[in-house]
C-alpha positions as CSV (number, residue, x, y, z in Angstrom):
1,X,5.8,34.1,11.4
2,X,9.3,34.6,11.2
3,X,10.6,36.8,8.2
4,X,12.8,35.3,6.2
5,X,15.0,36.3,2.9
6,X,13.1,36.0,-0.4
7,X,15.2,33.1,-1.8
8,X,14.3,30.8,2.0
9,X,10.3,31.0,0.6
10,X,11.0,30.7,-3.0
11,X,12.9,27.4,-2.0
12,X,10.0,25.9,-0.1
13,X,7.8,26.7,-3.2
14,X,9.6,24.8,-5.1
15,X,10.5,21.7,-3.3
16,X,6.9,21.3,-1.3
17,X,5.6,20.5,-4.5
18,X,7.8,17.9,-5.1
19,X,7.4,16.1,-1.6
20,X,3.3,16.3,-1.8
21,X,3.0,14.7,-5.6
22,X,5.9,11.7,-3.6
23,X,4.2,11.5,-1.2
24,X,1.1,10.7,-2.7
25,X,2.4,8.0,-5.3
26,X,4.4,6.3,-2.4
27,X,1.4,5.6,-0.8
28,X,-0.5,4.8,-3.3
29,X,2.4,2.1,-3.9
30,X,2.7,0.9,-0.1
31,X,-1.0,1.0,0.4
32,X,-3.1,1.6,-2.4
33,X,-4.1,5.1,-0.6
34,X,-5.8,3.4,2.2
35,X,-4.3,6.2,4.4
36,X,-7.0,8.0,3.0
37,X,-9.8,5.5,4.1
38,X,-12.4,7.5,6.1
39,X,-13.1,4.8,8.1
40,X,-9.3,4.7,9.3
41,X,-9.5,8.5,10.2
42,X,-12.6,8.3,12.5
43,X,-11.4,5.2,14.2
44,X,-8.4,7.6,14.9
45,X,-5.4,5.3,13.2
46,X,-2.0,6.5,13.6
47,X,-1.3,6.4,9.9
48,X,-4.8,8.1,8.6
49,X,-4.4,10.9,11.2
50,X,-0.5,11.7,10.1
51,X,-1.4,11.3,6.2
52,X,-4.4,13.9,6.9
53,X,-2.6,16.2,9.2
54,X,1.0,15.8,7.5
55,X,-0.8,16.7,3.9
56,X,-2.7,19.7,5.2
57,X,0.3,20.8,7.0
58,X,2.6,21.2,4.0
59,X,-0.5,22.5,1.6
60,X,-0.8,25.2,4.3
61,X,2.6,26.2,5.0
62,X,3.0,26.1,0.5
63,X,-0.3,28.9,0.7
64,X,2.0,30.7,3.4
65,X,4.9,30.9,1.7
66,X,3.3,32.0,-1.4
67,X,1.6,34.6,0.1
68,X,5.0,35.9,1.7
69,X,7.1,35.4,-1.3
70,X,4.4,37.7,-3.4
71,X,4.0,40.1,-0.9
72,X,7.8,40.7,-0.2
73,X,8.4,41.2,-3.9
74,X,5.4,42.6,-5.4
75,X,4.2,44.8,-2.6
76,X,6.3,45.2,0.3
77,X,10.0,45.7,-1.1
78,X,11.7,46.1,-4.8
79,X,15.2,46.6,-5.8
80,X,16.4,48.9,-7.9
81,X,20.3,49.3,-8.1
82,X,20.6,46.3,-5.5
83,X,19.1,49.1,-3.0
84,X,16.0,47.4,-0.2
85,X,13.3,50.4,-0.3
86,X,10.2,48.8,1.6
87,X,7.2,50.9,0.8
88,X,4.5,51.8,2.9
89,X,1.5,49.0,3.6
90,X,-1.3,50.2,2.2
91,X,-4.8,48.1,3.3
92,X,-4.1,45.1,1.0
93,X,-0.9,44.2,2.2
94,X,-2.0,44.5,5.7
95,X,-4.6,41.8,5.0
96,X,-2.8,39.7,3.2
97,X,-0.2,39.7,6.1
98,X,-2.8,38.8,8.6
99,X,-3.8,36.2,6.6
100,X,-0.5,34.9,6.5
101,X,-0.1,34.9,9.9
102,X,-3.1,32.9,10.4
103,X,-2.1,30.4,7.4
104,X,1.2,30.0,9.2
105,X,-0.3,29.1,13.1
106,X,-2.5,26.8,11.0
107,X,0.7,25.4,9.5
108,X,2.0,25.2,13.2
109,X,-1.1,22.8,14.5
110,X,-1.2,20.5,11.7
111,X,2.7,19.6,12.2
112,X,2.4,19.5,16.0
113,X,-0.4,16.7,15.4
114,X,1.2,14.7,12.6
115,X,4.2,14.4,14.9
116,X,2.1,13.4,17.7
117,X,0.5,11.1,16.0
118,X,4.0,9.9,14.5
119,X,4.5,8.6,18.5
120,X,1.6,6.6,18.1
121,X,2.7,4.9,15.1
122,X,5.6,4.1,16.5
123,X,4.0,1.8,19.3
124,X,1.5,0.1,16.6
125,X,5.2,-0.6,14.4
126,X,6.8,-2.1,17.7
127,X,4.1,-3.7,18.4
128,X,3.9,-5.5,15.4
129,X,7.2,-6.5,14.5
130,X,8.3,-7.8,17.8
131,X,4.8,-8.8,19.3
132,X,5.2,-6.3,22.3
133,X,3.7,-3.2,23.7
134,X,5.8,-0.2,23.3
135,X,4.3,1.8,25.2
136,X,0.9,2.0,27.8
137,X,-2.6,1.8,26.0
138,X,-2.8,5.4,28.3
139,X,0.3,7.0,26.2
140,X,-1.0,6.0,23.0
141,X,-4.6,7.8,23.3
142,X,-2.9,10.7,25.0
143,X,-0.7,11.3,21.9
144,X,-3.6,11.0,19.6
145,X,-5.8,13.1,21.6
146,X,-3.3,15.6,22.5
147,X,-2.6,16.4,19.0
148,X,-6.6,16.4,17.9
149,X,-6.9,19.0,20.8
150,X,-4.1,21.0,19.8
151,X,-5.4,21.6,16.6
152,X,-7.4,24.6,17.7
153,X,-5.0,26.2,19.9
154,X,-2.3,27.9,17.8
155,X,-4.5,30.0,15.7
156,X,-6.4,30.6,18.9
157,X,-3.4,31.9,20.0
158,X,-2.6,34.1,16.8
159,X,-6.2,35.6,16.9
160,X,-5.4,36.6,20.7
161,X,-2.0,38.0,19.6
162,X,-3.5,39.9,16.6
163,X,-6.4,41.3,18.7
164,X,-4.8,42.4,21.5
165,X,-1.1,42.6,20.9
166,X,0.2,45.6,18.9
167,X,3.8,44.6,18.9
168,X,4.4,42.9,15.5
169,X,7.4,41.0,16.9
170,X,5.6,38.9,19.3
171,X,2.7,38.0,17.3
172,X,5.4,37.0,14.5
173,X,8.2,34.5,16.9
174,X,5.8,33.4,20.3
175,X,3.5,31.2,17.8
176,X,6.9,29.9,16.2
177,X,8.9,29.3,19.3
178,X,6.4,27.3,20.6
179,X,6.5,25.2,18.1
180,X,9.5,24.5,17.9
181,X,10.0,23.9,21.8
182,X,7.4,21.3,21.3
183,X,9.4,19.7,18.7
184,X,12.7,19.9,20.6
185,X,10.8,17.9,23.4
186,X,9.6,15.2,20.9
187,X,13.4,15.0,19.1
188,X,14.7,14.0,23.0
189,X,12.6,12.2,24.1
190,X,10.4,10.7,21.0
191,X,13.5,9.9,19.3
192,X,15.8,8.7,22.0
193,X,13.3,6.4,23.2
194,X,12.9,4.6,20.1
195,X,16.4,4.8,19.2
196,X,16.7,3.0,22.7
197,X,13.8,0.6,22.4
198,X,15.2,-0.4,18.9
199,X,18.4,-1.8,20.1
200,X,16.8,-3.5,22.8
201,X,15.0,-5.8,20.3
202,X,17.8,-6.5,18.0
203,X,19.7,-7.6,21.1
204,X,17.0,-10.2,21.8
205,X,17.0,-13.8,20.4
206,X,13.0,-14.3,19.9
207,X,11.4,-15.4,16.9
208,X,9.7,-12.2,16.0
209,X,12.8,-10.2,16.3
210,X,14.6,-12.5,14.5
211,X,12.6,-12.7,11.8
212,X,12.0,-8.9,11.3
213,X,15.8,-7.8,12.2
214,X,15.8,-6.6,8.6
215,X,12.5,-4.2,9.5
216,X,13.8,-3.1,12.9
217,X,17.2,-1.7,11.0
218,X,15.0,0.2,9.0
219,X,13.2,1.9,11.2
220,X,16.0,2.2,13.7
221,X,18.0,4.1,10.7
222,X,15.6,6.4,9.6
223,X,14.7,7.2,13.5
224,X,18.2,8.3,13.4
225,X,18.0,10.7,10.3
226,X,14.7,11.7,11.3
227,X,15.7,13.4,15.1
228,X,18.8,15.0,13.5
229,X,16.3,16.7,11.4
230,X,13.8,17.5,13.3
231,X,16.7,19.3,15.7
232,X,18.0,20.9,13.1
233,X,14.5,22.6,12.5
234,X,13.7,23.6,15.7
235,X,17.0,24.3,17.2
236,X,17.2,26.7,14.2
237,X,13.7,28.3,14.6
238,X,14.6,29.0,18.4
239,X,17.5,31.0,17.7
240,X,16.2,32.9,14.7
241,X,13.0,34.0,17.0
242,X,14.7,34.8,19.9
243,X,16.7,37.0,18.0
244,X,13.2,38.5,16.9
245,X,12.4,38.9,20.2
246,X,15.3,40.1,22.1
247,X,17.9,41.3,19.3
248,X,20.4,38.9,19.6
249,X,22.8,41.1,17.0
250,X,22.6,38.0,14.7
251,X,24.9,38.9,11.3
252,X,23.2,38.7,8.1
253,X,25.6,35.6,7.7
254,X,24.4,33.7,10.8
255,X,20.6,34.8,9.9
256,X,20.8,33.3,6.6
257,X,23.1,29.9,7.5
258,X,20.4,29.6,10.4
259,X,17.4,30.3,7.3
260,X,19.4,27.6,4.6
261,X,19.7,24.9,7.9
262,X,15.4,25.4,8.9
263,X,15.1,24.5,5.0
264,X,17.6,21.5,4.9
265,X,15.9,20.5,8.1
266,X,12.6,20.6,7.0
267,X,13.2,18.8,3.6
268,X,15.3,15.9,5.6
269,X,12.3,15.5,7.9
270,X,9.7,15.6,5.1
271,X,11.4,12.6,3.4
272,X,12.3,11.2,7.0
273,X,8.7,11.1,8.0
274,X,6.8,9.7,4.7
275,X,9.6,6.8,4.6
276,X,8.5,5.6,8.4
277,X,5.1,5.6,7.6
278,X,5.1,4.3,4.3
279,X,7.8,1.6,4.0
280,X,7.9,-0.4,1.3
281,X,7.3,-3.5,3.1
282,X,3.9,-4.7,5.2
283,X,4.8,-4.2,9.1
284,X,1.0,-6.1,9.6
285,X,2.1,-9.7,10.6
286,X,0.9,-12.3,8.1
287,X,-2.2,-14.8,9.4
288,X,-1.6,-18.3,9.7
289,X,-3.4,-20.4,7.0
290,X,-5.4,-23.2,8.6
291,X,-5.4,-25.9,6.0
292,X,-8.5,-28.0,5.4
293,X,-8.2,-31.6,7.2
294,X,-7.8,-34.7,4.8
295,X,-11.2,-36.1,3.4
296,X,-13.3,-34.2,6.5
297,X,-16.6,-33.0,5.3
298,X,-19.1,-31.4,7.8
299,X,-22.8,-33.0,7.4
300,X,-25.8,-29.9,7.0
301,X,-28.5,-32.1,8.6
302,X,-30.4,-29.0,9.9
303,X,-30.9,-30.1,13.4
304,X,-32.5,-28.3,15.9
305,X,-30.5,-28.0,19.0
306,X,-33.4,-27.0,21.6
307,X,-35.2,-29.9,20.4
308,X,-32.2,-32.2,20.9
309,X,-31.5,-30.2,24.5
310,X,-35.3,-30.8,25.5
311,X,-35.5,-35.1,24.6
312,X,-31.8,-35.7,25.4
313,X,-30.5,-33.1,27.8
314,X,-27.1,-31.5,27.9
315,X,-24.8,-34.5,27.0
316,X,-27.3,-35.2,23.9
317,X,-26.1,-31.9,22.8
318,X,-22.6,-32.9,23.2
319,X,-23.1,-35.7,21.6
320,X,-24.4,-33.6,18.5
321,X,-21.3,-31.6,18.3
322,X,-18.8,-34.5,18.2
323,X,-20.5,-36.5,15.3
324,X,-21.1,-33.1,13.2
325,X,-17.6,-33.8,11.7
326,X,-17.0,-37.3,10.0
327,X,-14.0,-38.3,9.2
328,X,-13.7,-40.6,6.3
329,X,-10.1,-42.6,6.4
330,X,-8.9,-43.7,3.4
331,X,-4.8,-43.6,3.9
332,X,-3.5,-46.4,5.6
333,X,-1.4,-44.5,8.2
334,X,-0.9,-46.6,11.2
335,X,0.9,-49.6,11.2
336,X,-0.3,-52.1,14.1
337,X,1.6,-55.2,13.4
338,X,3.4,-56.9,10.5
339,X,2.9,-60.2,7.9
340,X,5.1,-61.2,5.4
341,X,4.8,-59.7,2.5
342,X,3.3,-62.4,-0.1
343,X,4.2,-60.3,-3.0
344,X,8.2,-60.7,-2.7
345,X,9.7,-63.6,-4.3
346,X,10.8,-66.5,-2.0
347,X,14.5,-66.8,-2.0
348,X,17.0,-68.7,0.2
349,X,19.9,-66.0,-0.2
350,X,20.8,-64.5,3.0
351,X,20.9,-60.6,3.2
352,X,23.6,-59.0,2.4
353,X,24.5,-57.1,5.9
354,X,22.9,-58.7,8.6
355,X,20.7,-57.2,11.0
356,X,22.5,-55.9,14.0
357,X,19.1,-55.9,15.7
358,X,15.7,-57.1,16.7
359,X,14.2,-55.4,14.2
360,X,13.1,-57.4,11.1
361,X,14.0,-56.4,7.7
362,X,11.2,-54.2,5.9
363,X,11.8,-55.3,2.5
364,X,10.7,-58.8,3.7
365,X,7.6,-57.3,5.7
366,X,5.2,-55.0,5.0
367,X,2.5,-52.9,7.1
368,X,-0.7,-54.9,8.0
369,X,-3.1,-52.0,7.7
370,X,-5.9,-51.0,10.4
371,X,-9.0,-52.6,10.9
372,X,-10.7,-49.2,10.2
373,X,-8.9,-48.9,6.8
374,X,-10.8,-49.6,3.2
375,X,-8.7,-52.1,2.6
376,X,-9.9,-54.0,5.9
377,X,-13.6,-53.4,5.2
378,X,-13.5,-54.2,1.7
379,X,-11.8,-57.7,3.0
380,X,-14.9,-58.2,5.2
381,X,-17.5,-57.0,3.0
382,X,-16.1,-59.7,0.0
383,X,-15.1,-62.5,2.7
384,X,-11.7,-62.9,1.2
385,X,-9.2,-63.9,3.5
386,X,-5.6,-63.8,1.9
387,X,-3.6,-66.9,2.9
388,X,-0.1,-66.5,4.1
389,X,3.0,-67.8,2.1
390,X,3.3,-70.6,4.9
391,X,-0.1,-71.9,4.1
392,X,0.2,-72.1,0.6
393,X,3.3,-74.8,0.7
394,X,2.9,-77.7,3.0
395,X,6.3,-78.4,3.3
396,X,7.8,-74.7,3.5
397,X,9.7,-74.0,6.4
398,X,11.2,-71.6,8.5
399,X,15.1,-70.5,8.7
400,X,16.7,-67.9,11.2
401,X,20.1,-66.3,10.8
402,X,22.7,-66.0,13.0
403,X,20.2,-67.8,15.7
404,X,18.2,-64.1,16.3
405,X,14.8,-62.8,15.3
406,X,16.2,-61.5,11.7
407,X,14.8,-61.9,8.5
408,X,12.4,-64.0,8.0
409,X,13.4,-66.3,5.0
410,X,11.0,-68.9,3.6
411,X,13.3,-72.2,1.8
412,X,10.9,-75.0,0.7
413,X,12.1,-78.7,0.1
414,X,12.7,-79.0,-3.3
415,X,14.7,-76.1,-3.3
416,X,17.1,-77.3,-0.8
417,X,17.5,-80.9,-2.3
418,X,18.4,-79.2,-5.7
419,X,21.2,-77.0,-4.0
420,X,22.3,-80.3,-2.2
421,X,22.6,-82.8,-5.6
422,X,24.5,-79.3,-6.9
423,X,26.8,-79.4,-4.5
């Protein structure tokens, strides 16, 4: 626990407050607080573990700083004339420190594994988005183990300190230094990496990447903003405990810019972290919808496939399968040949642009349907037979155009001796 001036925990009072009650309503926005899901936490999730962890470690470090902030004012130091007079401990304060120090290790753990398990997110994000593995199945589990284990260790570490440590200076900065060594490590290479692995999909021209460019600017952006302020932190804590530990002559200038920038830090990376995990967009990939085949129904006949395997054998059962969807056509969709079409007037005016070629004119023809079609079996079931225009006029006959297979034209007799006593 690093001692700080009064106004450094008064302002983490006031804004951890503000970044719990967001945090809460922006996932209850993103995902309808199913970061809270049980379920999710023992099946060790990425996004459960850091909501729990992340929410315990600011509630803890809020009881920390409240503690301090009381003690410091109410018990440990006043102020008259603008004059520090600390007065001497008496048995209460002395407890309430010791609680503090534990409250503040237990602070320590929860962060450590919510940004451990922020590492593991980031593979099930990349994963998502651009349909590739991030990093080894091995990494992932040893980020969410490693910050399940760690849980334990730093007030562990504080009750060693406490029980067999007298000098207040180490128990205070060795917890805290830790830390924030830890943290260095994950800025560099956490944050590089994905900074790195970021670019590298935007660069490539695939369809997932392409489609989710938007998503991976997002992500890449606040990765940015979030290592900036996670060195800020614990770049700041290092100095400010090794000048607990070894006196580095700090000013009360430099102390203080160091205590603003660990706040500034901190807030940055509060904001920082929610936004990853909770964007306001899914990062899930949406499931294909498998539409339902035209006029298919599936018969419920209730057959008994040992029975059929025992009379029949293996290729009975085969046989099963394929006829247990029936397909009932009633679209004419394949055209097999063509007739003239009896419906279009006769006329014996060529077409107005003529058919650069072989293929006949479809306003003149039509599509015979297939033999499978309702049309076809209702023509068999009724025995009607439509006759073609040719067999309806005796004397009809057939004219081609420009001597190749173009449209077909039908011109009967008494047509064409009316347009010759015309002319």
């Amino acid at each position: 626990m690093v001692i700080f001036c009064d106004t450094s925990y008064l302002a983490r009072i006031c804004y951890i407050p503000f970044v719990l009650t967001w945090m809460i309503i922006r996932i209850w926005q993103t995902s309808r607080l199913d970061s809270f899901s049980l379920p999710h936490l023992v099946r060790l999730e990425p996004r459960s573990l850091f909501t729990y962890t992340f929410l315990l470690a600011l509630l803890v470090q809020l009881a920390h700083d409240v503690i301090i902030y009381y003690l410091q004012i109410n018990e440990g130091f006043f102020t008259p004339k603008q004059m520090i007079v600390e007065i001497p401990q008496s048995t209460k304060i002395l407890q309430l420190n010791k609680l503090a120090n534990y409250l503040d290790s237990i602070s320590i753990s929860f962060t450590i594994a919510s940004l451990l398990s922020l590492q593991a997110f980031w593979s099930y994000v990349m994963e998502q988005i651009s349909r590739k593995n991030y990093i080894s199945i091995w990494e992932y589990w040893i980020y969410l183990v490693l910050g399940i284990l760690l849980l334990p260790v730093f007030p562990i570490l504080a009750y060693v300190f406490d029980a067999l440590v007298d000098n207040p200076k180490l128990k205070e900065n060795i917890p805290r230094l830790s830390v924030s060594v830890i943290a260095l490590i994950i800025c560099f290479v956490g944050g590089l990496r994905v900074n790195f692995e970021v670019n590298k999909l935007l660069n490539l021209n695939t369809r997932h990447t392409i489609h989710n460019q938007e998503k991976l600017k997002y992500f890449g952006d606040l990765n940015i903003w979030f290592s900036f302020a996670l060195f800020i932190w614990s770049a700041s804590y290092i100095i400010l405990s090794f000048d607990g530990l070894i006196s580095l002559n700090l000013t009360r200038f430099i102390s203080d810019l160091l205590t603003a920038h660990v706040n500034f830090g901190g807030f940055i990376l509060y904001i920082c972290i929610i936004l990853i995990v909770n964007p306001d967009f899914t990062i899930k990939q949406r499931q294909r919808a498998i539409s339902t085949p035209f006029d298919v129904s599936k018969p419920n006949n209730g057959v008994d496939i040992a029975e059929i395997l025992a009379k029949k054998g293996p290729s009975g059962v085969e046989d099963l399968f394929m006829n247990q969807i029936v397909v009932e056509t009633r679209q004419d969709v394949k055209v097999e040949r063509a007739y003239i079409n009896p419906h279009r007037s006769l006329s014996t005016i060529p077409p107005a642009t003529p058919t650069s070629s072989n293929h006949l004119s479809m306003d003149s023809l039509a599509p015979m349907p297939s033999p499978s079609s309702t049309f076809a079996e209702n023509s068999k079931n009724n025995k009607e037979f439509r006759s073609s225009p040719l067999q309806q006029d005796e004397h009809s006959t057939l004219t081609e155009h420009g001597g190749e297979i173009g449209v077909v034209q039908v011109v009967s007799d008494d047509e064409s001796w009316q347009q010759e006593e015309t002319e």
